[in-house]
TIROTOR-532957 format. One record per residue (C-alpha): residue number from 1; residue in one letter; x, y, z. Coordinates in Angstrom, 1 decimal, always signed. Layout:
// TIROTOR-532957
+-----+----+--------+--------+--------+
!   i ! aa !   east !  north !     up !
+-----+----+--------+--------+--------+
! NUM !  A !      X !      Y !      Z !
...
+-----+----+--------+--------+--------+
***
This chain:
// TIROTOR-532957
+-----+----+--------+--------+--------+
!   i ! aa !   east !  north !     up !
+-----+----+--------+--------+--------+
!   1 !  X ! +129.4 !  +95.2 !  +79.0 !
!   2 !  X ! +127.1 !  +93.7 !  +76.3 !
!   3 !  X ! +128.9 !  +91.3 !  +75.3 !
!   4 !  X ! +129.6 !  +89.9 !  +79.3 !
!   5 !  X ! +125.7 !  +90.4 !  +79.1 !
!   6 !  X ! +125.3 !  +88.3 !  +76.2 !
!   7 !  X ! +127.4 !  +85.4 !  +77.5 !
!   8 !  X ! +125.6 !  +85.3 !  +81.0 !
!   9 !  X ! +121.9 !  +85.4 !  +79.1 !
!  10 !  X ! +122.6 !  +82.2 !  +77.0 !
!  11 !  X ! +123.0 !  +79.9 !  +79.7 !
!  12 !  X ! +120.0 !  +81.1 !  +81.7 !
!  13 !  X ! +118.2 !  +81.0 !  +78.7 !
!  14 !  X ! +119.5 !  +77.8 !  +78.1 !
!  15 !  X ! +118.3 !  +76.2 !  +81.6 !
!  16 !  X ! +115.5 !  +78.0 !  +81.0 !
!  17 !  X ! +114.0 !  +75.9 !  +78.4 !
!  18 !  X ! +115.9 !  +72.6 !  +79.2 !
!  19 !  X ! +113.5 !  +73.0 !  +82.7 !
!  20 !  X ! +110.5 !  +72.9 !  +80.9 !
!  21 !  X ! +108.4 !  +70.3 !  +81.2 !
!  22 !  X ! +107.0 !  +68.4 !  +78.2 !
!  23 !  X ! +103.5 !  +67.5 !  +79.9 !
!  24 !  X ! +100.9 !  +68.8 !  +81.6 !
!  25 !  X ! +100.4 !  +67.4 !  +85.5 !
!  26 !  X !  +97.4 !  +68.6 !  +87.2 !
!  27 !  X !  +97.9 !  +70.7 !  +90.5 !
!  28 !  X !  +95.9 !  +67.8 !  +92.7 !
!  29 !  X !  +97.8 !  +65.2 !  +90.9 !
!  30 !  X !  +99.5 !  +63.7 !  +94.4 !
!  31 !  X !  +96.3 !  +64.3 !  +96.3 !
!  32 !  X !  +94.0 !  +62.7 !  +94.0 !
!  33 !  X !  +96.4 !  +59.7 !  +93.3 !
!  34 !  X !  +97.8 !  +58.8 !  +96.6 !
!  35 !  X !  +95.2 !  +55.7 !  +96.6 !
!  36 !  X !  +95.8 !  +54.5 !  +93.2 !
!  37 !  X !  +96.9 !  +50.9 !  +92.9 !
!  38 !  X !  +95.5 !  +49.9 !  +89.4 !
!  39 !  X !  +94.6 !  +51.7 !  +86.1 !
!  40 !  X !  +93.7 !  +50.5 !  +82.4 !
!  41 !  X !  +94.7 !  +51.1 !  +79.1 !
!  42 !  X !  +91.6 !  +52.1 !  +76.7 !
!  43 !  X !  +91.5 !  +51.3 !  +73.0 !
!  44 !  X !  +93.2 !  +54.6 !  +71.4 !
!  45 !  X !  +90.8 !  +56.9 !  +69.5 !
!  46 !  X !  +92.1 !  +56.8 !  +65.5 !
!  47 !  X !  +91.2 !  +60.1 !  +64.0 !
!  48 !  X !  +92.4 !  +59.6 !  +59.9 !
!  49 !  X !  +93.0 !  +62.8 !  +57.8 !
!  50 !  X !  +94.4 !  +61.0 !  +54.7 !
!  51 !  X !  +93.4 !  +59.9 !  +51.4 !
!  52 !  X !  +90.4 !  +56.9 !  +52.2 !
!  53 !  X !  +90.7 !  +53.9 !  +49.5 !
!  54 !  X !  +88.2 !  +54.2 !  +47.1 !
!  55 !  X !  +86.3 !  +50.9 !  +47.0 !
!  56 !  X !  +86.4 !  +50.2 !  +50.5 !
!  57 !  X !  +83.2 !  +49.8 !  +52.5 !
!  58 !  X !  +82.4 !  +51.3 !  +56.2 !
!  59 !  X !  +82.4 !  +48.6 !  +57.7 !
!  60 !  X !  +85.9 !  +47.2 !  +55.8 !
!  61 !  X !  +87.5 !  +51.0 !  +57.1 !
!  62 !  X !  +85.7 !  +50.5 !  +60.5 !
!  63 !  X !  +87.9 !  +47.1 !  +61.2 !
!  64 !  X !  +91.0 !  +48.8 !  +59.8 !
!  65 !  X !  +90.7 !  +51.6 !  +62.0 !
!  66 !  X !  +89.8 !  +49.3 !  +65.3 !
!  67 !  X !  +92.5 !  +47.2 !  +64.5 !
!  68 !  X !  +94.8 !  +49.8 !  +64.4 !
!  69 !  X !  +93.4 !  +51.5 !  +67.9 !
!  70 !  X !  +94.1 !  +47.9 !  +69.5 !
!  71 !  X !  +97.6 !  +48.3 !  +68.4 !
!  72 !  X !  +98.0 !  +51.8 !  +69.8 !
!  73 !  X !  +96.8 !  +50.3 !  +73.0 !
!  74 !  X !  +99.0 !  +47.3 !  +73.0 !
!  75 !  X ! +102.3 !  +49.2 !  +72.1 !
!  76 !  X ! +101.2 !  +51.9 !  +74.8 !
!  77 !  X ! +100.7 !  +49.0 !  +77.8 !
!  78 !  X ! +103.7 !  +47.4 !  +76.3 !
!  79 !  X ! +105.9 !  +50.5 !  +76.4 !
!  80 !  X ! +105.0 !  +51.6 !  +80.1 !
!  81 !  X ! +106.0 !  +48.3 !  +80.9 !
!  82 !  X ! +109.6 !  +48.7 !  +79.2 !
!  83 !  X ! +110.2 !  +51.7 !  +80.7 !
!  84 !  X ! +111.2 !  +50.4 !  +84.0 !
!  85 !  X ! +113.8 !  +48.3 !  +82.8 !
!  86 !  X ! +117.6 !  +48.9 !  +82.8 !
!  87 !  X ! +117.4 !  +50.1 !  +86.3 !
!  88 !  X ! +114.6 !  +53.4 !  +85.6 !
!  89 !  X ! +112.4 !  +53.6 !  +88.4 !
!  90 !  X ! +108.9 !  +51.8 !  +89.2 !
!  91 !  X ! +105.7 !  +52.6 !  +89.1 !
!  92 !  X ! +103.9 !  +52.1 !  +92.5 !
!  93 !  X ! +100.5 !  +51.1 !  +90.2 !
!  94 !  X !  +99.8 !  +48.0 !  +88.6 !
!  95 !  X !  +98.1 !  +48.4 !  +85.0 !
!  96 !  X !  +95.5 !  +46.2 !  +84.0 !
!  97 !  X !  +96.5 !  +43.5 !  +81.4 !
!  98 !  X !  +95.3 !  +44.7 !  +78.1 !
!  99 !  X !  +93.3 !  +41.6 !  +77.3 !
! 100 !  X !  +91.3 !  +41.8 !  +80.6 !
! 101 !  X !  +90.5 !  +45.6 !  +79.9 !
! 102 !  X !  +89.1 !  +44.4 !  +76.4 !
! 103 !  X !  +87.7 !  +41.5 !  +77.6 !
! 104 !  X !  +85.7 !  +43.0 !  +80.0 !
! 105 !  X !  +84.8 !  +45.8 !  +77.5 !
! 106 !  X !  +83.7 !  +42.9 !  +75.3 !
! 107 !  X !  +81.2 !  +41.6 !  +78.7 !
! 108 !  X !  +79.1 !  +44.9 !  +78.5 !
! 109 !  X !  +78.8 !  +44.8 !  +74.8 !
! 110 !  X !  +81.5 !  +48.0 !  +74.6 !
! 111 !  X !  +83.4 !  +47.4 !  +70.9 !
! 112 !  X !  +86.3 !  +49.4 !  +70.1 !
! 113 !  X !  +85.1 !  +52.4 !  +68.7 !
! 114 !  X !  +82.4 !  +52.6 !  +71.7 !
! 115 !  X !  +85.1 !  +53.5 !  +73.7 !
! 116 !  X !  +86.1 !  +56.3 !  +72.1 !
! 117 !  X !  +83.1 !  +58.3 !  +72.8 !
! 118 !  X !  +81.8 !  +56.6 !  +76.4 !
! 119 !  X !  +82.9 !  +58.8 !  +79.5 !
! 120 !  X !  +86.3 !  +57.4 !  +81.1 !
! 121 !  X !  +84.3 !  +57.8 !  +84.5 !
! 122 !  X !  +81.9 !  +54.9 !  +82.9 !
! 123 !  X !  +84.6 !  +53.1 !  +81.6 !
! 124 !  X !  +87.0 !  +53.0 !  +84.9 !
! 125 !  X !  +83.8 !  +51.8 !  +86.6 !
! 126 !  X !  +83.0 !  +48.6 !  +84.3 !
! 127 !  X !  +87.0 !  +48.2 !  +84.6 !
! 128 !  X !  +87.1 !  +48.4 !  +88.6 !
! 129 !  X !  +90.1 !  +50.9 !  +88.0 !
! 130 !  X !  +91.4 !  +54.2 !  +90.2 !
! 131 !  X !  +92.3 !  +56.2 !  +86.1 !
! 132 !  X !  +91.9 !  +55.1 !  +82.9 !
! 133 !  X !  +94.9 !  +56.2 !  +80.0 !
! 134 !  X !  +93.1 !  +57.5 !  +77.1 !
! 135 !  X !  +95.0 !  +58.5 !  +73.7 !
! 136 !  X !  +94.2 !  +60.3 !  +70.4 !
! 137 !  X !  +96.2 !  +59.4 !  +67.8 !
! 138 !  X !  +95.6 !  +61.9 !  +64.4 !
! 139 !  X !  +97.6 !  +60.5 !  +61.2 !
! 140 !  X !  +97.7 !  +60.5 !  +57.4 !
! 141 !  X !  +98.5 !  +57.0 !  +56.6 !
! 142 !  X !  +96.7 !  +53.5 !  +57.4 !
! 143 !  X !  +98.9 !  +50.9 !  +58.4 !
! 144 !  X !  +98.4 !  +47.0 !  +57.6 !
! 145 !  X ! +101.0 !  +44.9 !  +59.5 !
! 146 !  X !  +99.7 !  +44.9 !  +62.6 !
! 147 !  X ! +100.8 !  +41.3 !  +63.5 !
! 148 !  X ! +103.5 !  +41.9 !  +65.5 !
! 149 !  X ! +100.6 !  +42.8 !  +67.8 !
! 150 !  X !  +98.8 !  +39.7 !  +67.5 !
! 151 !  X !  +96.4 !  +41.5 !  +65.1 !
! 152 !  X !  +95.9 !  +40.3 !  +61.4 !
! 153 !  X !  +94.1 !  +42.6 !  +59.0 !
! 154 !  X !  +91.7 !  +40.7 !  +56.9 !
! 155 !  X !  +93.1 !  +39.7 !  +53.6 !
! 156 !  X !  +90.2 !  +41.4 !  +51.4 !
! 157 !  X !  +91.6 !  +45.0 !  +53.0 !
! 158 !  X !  +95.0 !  +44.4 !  +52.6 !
! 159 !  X !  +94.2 !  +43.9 !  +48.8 !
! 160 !  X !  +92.1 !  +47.2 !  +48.9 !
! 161 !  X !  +95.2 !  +48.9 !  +50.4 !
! 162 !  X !  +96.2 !  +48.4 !  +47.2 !
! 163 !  X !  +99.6 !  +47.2 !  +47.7 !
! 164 !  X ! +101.6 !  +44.1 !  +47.6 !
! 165 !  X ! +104.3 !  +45.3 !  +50.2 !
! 166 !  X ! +102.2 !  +44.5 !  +53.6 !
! 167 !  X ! +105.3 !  +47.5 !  +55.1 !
! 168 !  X ! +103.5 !  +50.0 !  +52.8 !
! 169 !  X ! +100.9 !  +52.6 !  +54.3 !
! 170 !  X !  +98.3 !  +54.0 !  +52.1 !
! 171 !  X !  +98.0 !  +58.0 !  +51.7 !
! 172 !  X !  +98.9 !  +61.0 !  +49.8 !
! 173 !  X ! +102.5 !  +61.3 !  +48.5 !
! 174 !  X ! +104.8 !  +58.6 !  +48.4 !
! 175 !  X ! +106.1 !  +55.7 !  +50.5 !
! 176 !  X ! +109.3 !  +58.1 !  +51.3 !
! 177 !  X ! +108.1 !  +60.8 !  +52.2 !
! 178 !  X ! +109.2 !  +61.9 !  +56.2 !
! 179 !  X ! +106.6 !  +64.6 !  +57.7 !
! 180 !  X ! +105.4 !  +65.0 !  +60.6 !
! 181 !  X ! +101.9 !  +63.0 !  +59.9 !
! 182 !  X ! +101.4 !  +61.3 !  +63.6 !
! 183 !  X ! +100.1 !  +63.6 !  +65.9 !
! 184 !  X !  +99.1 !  +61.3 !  +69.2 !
! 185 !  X !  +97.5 !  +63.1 !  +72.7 !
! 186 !  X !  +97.8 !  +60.6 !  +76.3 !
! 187 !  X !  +96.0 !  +61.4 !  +79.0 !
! 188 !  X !  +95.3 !  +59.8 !  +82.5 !
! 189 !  X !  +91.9 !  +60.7 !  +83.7 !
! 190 !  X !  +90.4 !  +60.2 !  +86.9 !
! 191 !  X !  +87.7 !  +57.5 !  +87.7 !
! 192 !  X !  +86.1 !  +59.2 !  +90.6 !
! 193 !  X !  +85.6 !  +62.9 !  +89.0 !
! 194 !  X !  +86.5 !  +62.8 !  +85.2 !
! 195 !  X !  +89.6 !  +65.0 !  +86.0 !
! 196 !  X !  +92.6 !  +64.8 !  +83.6 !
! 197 !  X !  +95.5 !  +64.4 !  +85.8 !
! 198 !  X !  +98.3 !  +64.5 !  +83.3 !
! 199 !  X !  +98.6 !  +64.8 !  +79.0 !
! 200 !  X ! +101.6 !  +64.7 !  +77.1 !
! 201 !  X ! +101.3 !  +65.6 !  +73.2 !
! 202 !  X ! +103.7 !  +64.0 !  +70.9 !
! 203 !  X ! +104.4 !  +64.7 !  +66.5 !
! 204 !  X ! +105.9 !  +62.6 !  +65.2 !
! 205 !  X ! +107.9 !  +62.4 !  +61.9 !
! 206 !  X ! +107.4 !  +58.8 !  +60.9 !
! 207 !  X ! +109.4 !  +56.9 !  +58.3 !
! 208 !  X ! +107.0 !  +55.0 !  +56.6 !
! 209 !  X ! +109.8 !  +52.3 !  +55.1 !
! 210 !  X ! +109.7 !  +50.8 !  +58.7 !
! 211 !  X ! +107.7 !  +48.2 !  +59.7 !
! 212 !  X ! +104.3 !  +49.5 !  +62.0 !
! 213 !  X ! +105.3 !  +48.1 !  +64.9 !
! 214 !  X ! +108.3 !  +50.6 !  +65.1 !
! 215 !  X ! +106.9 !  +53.6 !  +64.0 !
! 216 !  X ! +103.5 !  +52.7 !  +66.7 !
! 217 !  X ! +106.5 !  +51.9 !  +69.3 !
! 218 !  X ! +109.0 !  +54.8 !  +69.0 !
! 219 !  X ! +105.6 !  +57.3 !  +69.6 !
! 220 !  X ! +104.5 !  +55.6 !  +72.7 !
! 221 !  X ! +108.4 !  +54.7 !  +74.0 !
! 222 !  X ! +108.8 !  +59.1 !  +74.6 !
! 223 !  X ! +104.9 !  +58.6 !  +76.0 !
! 224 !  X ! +106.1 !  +55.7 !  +78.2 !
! 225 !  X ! +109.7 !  +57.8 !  +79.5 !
! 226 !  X ! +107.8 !  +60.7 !  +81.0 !
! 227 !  X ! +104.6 !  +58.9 !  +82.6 !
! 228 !  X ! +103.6 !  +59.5 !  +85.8 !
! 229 !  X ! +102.8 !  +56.7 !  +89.3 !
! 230 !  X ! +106.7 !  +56.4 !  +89.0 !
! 231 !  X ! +107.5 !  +55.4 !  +93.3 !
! 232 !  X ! +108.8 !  +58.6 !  +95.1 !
! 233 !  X ! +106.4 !  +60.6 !  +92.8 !
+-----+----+--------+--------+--------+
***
């Protein structure tokens, strides 16, 4: 009998936990949505836990760090609009162009790192949008090839980087080492009432011999697969 026991348990066990839900949707998610037709992309919030250079200034580590939350934004806009290739469903919302969002930003005298700490009810208003998609994105490592994102990182902070391989991203350990040193948080928060209306968490183990763009990508593509607005939902 305990063995006929056993062999029924791991399959329920099994559905179990492949029925589990890697995000958090609020309970009023379809109520509170139902009228959405556009949302925006905010800069993501960089929160570093590494090793800082030495001789670099505030202001030299602010433009790093705001260079790097414009690329989180870009790859995040970029990957939700992937995801409904290959035949994957649609989203019945349209999201603001990245550039507008920052351009209008720009208009009220909102930088980057403004953003970070301004309400999303604020923001979605100077935006004219029904949610705003805000992100936290914890790591160890700067990174410093940002062009594939139409960003260049001024030359004086590259050399501070202290490296002449542009692919290489300053912190403690070495340029092989795998851990699990991206930790990013998305959330979809509500214009009218501040609500968060779904967050997914991802770690990531990033290997740091691969260009930015795919490490920044590959975080934001699992974001992108399991984002809500898709039509039918």
């Amino acid at each position: 009998m305990k063995k006929i026991f056993y062999l029924v348990l791991i399959p329920v066990l099994f559905l179990m936990s492949s029925c589990a839900k890697p995000y958090y949707i609020a309970n009023s998610y379809k109520s509170k949505t139902a009228n959405h037709k556009t949302i925006a992309v905010l800069p993501s919030e960089m929160v570093f836990t590494g090793s800082k250079p030495m001789d670099m200034s505030k202001a030299q580590l602010a433009q790093l760090e705001e260079a790097e939350s414009k690329a989180f934004q870009t790859s995040l806009y970029n990957q939700l609009l992937k995801s409904t290739h290959a035949g994957k469903k649609q989203f019945r919302v349209d999201f603001q162009a990245v550039s507008k969002t920052n351009s209008l930003l720009t208009e009220e005298g909102i930088s980057i790192r403004d953003t970070w700490n301004k309400t999303p009810e604020e923001l979605a208003k100077i935006l004219n949008v029904d949610a705003v998609i805000r992100a936290n994105v914890e790591k160890k490592r700067y990174m410093s090839d940002l062009a594939s994102y139409g960003i260049n990182v001024a030359k004086d902070i590259l050399l501070l980087l202290g490296t002449k391989n542009p692919l290489a991203l300053l912190g403690a350990g070495t340029i092989d080492d795998k851990t699990n040193d991206i930790k990013s948080s998305v959330s979809v928060i509500n214009s009218e009432d501040g609500a968060v209306l779904w967050q997914m968490a991802d770690e990531a183990e990033a290997d740091w011999n691969r260009p930015s763009n795919e490490v920044i990508d590959n975080i934001n593509r699992r974001i992108a697969k399991h984002f809500p607005y898709r039509v039918g939902k």
